[in-house]
FIMAR-465699 format. One record per residue (C-alpha): residue number from 1; residue in one letter; x, y, z. Coordinates in nm, 4 decimals. Layout:
<atoms>
ATOM; NUM; A; X; Y; Z
...
</atoms>
This chain:
<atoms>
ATOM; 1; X; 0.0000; 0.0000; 0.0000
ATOM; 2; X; 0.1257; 0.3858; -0.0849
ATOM; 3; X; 0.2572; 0.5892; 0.2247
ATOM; 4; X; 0.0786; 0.9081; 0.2708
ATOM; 5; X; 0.2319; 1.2454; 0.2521
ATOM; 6; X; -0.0481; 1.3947; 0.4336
ATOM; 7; X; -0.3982; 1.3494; 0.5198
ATOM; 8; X; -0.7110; 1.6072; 0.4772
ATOM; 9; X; -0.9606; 1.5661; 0.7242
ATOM; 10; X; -1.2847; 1.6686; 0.7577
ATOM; 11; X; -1.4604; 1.5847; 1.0934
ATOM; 12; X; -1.8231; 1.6386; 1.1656
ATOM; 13; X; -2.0716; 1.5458; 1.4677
ATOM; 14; X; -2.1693; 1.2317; 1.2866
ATOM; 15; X; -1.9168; 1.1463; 1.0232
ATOM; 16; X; -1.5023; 1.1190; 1.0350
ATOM; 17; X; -1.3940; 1.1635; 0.6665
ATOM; 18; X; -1.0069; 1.1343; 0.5459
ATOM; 19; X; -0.8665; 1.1826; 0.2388
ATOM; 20; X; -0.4864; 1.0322; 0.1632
ATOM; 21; X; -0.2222; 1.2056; -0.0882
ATOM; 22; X; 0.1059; 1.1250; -0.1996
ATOM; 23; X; 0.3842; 1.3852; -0.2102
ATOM; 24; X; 0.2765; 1.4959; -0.5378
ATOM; 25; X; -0.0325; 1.6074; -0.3848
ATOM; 26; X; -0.2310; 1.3124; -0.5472
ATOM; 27; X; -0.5208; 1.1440; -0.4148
ATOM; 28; X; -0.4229; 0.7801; -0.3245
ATOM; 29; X; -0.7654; 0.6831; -0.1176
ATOM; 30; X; -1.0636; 0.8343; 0.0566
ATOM; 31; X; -1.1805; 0.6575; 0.3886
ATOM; 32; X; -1.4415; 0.7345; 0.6370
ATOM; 33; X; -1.5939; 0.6399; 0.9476
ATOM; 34; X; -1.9031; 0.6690; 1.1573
ATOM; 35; X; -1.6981; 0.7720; 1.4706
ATOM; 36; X; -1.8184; 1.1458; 1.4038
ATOM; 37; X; -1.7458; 1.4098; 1.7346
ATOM; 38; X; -2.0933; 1.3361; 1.8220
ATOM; 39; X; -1.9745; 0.9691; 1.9469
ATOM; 40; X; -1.6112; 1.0248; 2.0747
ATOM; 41; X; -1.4397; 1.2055; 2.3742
ATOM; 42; X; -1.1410; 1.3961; 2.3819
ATOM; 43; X; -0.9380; 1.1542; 2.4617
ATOM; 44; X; -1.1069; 0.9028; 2.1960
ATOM; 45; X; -0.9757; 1.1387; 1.9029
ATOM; 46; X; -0.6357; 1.0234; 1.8290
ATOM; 47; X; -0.6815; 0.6313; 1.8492
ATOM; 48; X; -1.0178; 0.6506; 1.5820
ATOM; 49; X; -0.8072; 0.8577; 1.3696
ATOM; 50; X; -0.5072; 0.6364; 1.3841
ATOM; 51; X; -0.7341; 0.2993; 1.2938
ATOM; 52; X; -0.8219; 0.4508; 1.0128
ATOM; 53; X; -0.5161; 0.5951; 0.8432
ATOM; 54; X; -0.2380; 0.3602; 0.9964
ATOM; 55; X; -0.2208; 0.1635; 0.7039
ATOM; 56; X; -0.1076; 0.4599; 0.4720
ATOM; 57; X; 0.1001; 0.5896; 0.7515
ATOM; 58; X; 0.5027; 0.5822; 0.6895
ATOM; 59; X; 0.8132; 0.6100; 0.9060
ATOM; 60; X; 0.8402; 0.9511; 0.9185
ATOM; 61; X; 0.6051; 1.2483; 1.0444
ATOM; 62; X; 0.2636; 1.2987; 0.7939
ATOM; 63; X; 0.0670; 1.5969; 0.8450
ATOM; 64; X; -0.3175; 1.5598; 0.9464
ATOM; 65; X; -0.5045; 1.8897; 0.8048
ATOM; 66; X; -0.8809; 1.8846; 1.0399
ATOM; 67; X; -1.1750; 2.0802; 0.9617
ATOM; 68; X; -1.5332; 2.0842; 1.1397
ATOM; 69; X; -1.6564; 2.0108; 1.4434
ATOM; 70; X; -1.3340; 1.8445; 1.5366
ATOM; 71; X; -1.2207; 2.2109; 1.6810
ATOM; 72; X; -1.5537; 2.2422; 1.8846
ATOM; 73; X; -1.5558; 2.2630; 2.2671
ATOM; 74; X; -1.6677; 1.9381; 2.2822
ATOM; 75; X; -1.4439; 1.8319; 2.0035
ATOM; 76; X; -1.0548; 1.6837; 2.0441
ATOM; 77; X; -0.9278; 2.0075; 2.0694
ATOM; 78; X; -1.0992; 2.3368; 2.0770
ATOM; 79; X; -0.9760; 2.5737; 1.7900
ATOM; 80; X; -1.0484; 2.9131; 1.8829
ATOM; 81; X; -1.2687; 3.1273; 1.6343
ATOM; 82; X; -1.1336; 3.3675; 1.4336
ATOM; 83; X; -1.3818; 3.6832; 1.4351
ATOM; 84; X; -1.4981; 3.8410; 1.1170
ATOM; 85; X; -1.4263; 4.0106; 0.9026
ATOM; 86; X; -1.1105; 3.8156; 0.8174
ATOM; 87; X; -0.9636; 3.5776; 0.5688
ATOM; 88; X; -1.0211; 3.2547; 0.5199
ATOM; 89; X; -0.8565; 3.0192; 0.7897
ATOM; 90; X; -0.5481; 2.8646; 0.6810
ATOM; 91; X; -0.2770; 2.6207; 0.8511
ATOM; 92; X; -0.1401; 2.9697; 1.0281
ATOM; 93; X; -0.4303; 3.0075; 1.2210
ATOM; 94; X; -0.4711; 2.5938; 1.3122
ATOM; 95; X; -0.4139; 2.4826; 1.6296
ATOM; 96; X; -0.1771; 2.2352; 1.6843
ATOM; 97; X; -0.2934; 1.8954; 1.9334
ATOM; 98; X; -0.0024; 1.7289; 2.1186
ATOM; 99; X; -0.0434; 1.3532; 2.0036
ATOM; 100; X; 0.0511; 1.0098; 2.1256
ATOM; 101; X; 0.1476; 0.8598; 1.7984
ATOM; 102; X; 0.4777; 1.0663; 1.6887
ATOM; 103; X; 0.4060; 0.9463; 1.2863
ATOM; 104; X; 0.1247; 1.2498; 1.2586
ATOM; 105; X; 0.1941; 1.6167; 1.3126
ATOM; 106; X; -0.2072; 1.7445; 1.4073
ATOM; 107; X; -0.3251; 2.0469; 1.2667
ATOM; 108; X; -0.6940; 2.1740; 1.3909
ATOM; 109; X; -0.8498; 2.4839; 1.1470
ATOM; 110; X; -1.0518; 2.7643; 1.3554
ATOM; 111; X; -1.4273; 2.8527; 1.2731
ATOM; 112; X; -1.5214; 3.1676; 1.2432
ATOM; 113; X; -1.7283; 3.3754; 1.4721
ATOM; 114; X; -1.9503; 3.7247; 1.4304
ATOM; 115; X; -2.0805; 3.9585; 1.7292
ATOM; 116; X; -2.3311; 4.1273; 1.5952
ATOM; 117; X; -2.5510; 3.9772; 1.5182
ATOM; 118; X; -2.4445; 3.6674; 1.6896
ATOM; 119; X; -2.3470; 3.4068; 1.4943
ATOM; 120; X; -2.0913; 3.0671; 1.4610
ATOM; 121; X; -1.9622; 2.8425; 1.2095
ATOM; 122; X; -1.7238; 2.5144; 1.1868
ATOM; 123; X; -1.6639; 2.3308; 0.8443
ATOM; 124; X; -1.8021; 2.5925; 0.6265
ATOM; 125; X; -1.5346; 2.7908; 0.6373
ATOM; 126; X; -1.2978; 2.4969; 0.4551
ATOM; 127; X; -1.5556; 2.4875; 0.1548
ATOM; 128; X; -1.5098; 2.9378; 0.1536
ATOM; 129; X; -1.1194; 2.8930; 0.1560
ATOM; 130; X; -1.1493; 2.6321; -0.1013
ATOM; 131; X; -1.3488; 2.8236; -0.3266
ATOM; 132; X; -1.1615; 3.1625; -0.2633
ATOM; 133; X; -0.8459; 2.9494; -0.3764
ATOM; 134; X; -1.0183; 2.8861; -0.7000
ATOM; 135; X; -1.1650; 3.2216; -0.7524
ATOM; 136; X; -0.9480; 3.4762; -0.5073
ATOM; 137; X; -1.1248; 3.7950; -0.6423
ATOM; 138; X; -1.4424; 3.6921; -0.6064
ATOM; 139; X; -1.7236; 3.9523; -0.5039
ATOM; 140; X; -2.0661; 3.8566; -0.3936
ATOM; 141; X; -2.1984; 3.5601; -0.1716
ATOM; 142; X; -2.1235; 3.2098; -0.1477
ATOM; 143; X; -2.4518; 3.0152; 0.0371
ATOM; 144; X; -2.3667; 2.6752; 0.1982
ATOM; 145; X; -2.6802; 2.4986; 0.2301
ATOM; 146; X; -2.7336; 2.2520; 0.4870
ATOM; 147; X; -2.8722; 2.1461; 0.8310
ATOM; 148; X; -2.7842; 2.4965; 0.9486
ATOM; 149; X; -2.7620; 2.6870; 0.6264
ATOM; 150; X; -2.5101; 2.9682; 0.5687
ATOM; 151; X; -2.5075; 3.3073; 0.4117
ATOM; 152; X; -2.1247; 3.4596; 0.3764
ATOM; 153; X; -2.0524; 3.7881; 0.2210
ATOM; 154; X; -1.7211; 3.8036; 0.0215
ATOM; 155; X; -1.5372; 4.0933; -0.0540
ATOM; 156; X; -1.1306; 4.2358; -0.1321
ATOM; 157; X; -1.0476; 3.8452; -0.0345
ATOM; 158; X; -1.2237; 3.8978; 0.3061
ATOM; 159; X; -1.5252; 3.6775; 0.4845
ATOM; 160; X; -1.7015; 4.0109; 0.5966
ATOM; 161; X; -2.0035; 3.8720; 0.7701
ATOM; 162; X; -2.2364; 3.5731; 0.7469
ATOM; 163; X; -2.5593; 3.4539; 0.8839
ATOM; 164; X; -2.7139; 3.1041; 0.9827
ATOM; 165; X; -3.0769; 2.9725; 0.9239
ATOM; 166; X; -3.1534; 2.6199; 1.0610
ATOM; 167; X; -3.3650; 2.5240; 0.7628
ATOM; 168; X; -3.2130; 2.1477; 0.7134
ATOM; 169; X; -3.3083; 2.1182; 1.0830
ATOM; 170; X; -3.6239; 2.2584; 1.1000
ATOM; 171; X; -3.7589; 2.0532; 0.7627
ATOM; 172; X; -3.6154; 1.7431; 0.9566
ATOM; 173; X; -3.7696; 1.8032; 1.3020
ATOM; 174; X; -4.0893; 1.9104; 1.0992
ATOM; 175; X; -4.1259; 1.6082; 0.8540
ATOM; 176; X; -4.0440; 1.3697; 1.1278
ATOM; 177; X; -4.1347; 1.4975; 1.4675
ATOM; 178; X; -4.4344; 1.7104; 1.4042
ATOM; 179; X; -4.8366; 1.6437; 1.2583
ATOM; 180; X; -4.6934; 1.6854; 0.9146
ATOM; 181; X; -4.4861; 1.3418; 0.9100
ATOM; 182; X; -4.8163; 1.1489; 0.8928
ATOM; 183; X; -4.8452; 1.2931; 0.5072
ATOM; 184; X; -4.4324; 1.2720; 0.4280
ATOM; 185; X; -4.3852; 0.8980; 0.3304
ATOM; 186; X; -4.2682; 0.9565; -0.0241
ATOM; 187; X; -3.9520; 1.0818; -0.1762
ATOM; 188; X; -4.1193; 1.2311; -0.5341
ATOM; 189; X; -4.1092; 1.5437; -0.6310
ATOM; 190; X; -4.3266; 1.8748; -0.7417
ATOM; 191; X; -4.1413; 2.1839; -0.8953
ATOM; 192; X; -4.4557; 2.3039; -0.9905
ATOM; 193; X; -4.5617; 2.2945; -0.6005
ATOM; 194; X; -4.1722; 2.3774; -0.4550
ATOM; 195; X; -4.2315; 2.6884; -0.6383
ATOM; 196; X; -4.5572; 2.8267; -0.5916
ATOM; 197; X; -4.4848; 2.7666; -0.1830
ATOM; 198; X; -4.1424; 2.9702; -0.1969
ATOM; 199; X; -4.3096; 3.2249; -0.3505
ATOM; 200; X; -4.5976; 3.2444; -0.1383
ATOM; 201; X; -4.3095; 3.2575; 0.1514
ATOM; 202; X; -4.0913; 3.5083; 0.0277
ATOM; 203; X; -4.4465; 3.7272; -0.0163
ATOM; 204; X; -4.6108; 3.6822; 0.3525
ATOM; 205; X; -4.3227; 3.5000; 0.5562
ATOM; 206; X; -4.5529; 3.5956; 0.8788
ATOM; 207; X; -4.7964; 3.3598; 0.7403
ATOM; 208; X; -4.5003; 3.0514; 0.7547
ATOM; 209; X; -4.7293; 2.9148; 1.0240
ATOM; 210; X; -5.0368; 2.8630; 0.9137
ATOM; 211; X; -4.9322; 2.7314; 0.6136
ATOM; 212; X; -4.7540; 2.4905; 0.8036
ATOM; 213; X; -5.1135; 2.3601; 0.9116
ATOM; 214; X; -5.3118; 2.3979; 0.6319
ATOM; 215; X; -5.0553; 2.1189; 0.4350
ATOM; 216; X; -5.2272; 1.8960; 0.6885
ATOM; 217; X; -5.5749; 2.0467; 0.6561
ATOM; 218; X; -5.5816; 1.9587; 0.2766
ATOM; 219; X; -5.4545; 1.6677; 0.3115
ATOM; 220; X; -5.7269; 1.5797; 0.5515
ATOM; 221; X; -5.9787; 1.7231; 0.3597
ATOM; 222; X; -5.9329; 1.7431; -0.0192
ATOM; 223; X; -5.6359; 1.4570; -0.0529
ATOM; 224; X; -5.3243; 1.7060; -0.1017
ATOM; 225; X; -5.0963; 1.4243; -0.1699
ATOM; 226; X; -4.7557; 1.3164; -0.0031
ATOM; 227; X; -4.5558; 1.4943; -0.2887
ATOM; 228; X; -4.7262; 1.7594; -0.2743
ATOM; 229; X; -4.6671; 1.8455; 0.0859
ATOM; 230; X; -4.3356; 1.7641; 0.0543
ATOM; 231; X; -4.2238; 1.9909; -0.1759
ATOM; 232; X; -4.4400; 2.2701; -0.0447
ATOM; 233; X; -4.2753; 2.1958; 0.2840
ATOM; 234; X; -3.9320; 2.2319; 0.1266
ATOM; 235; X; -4.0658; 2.5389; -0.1053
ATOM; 236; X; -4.2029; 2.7513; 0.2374
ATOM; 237; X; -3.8716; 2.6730; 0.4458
ATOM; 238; X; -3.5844; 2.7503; 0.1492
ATOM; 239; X; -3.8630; 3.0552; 0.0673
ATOM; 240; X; -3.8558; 3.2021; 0.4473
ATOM; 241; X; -3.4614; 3.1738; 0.4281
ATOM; 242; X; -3.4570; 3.3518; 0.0950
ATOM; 243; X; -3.6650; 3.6258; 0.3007
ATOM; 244; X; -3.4822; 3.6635; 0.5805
ATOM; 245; X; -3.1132; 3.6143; 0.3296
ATOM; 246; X; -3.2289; 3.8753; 0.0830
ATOM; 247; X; -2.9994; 4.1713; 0.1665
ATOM; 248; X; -2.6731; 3.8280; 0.1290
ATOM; 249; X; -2.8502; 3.7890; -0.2749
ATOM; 250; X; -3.0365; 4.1658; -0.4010
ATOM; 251; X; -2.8310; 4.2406; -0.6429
ATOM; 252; X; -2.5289; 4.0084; -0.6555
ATOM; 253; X; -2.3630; 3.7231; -0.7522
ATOM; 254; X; -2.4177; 3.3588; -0.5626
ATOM; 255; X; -2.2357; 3.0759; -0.5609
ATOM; 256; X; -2.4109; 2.7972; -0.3973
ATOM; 257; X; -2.1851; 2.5376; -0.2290
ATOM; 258; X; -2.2691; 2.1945; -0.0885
ATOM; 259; X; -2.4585; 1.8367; -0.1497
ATOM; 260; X; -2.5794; 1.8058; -0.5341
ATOM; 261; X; -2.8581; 1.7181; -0.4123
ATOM; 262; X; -2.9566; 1.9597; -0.2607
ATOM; 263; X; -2.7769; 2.2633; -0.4249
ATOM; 264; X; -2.9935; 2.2617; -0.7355
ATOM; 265; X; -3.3142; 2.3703; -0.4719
ATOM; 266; X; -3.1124; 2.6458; -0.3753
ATOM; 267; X; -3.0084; 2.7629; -0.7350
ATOM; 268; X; -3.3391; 2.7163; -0.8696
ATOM; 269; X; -3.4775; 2.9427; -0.6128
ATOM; 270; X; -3.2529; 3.2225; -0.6974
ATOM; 271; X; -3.2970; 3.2029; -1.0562
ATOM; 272; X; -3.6735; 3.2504; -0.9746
ATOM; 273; X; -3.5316; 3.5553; -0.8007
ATOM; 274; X; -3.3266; 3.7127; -1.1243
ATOM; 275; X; -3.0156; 3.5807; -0.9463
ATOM; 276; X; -2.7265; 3.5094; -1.1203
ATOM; 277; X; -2.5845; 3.1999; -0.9191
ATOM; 278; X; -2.3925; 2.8946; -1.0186
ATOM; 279; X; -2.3398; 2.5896; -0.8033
ATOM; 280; X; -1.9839; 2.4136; -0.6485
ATOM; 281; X; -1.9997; 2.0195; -0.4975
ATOM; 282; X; -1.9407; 2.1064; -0.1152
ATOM; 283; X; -1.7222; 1.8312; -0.1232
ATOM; 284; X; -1.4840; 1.9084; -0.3481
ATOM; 285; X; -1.4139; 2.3060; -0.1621
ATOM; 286; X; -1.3691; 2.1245; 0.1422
ATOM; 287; X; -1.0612; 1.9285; -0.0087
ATOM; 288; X; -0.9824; 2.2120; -0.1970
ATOM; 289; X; -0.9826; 2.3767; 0.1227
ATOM; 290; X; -0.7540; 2.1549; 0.3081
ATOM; 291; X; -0.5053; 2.1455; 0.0073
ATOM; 292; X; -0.4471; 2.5440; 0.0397
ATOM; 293; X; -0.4097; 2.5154; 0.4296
ATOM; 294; X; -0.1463; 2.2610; 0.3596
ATOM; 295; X; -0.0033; 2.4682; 0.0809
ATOM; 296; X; 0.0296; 2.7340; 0.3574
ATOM; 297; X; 0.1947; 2.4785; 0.6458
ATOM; 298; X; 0.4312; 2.3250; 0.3612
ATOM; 299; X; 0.5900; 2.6453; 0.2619
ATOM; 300; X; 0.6484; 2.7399; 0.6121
</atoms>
């Protein structure tokens, strides 16, 4: 098996995910793990990680690049935020964990952090400083959607403020948790319906509500069917983000970033909008992000 030069690592509250490359800065493998931050304690950290990569590991010292919720108070290590506006986080600003195992060198990135108003992020800002490595003058704002979606403003090179709407969460505690999940046992799809109800959210988000209801009403009463409510459901929570987002997307450029699955809503949304916006697989800026923080830590 190929010896790593290095591993990028991106480690959430439910999922561990490494990627391996050689010194040319090739990708030799891509493992994961279940053994998210959601599942470990501090002291947990180092021996999951080491499971998984030891194979690839060499005689000498490999650097391990971390993003995510790895950094987090609860995490291995906490990373301290950096506080916008600022640049994206690179191997500078990582913290450095003391490990057991002398063959990895542990590098933790910082989230980033805003006063006013409050707000937080951890992960995110990988997939920004992967993208900004691609496309350093960009001007506008990149949305990362997602359990807790985020809304960053870019400008001169600079993250100058963001904001956070839990619309992955609220759709999941809604369609499973609330009276709605009695009509949400199918997986199709209406764009006819996804659109009318983010329209009719952007127009009267004080009505988000009753609306909620009233996609159990009809159901009850003249048959709305599963897809229907579905994609309403989806249409009223992306619409009440675009609402409360609209001052992040009037007038600019977006770049969406995240799961391809779920980009598209987002993109299709703004185009309704007159948005110019084009779309970037989350996955790929958060490797893209790693690379340039160990771009950074490699030339010292």
């Amino acid at each position: 098996m190929s010896k790593a030069e290095w591993f990028a690592v991106d480690w959430g509250t439910s999922n561990l995910r490494v990627w391996v490359f050689d010194a040319e800065n090739q990708l030799l493998d891509h493992v994961s793990s279940t053994q998210g931050m959601g599942a470990l304690s501090p002291e947990t950290f180092e021996p999951t990680l080491i499971e998984l990569i030891d194979p690839y590991l060499g005689q000498g010292v490999s650097p391990v690049i971390c993003c995510g919720m790895v950094g987090a108070r609860q995490g291995w290590a906490e990373a301290a935020y950096m506080q916008v506006p600022c640049s994206a986080p690179d191997a500078k600003k990582a913290l450095r964990v003391k490990s057991k195992d002398p063959r990895v060198d542990v590098r933790i990135l910082p989230g980033l952090c805003q006063n006013t108003p409050a707000d937080v992020m951890r992960g995110e800002e990988t997939q920004i400083a992967g993208y900004l490595a691609k496309d350093p003058n960009f001007f506008g704002t990149l949305c990362l959607p997602g359990t807790h979606s985020k809304w960053t403003q870019i400008s001169a090179e600079e993250i100058v403020s963001f904001r956070t709407f839990m619309t992955g969460e609220l759709f999941a505690l809604l369609s499973t948790q609330s009276v709605l999940r009695h009509a949400l046992d199918t997986s199709e799809w209406s764009e006819d319906e996804y659109l009318e109800a983010l329209n009719d959210a952007m127009s009267a988000p004080q009505q988000l509500s009753a609306r909620l209801f009233a996609l159990r009403a009809d159901g009850l009463l003249h048959g709305l069917s599963p897809t229907a409510v579905r994609s309403r459901l989806s249409g009223y929570l992306i619409g009440l983000e675009l609402a409360g987002a609209k001052p992040y997307w009037l007038g600019l450029d977006v770049v969406v970033i995240g799961d391809p699955k779920l980009t598209p809503l987002y993109t299709r949304a703004l185009k309704a909008q007159g948005v110019s916006c084009l779309s970037q697989n989350g996955d790929e800026m958060t490797q893209a992000g790693l690379k340039a923080a160990y771009r950074v830590l490699k030339e010292g």
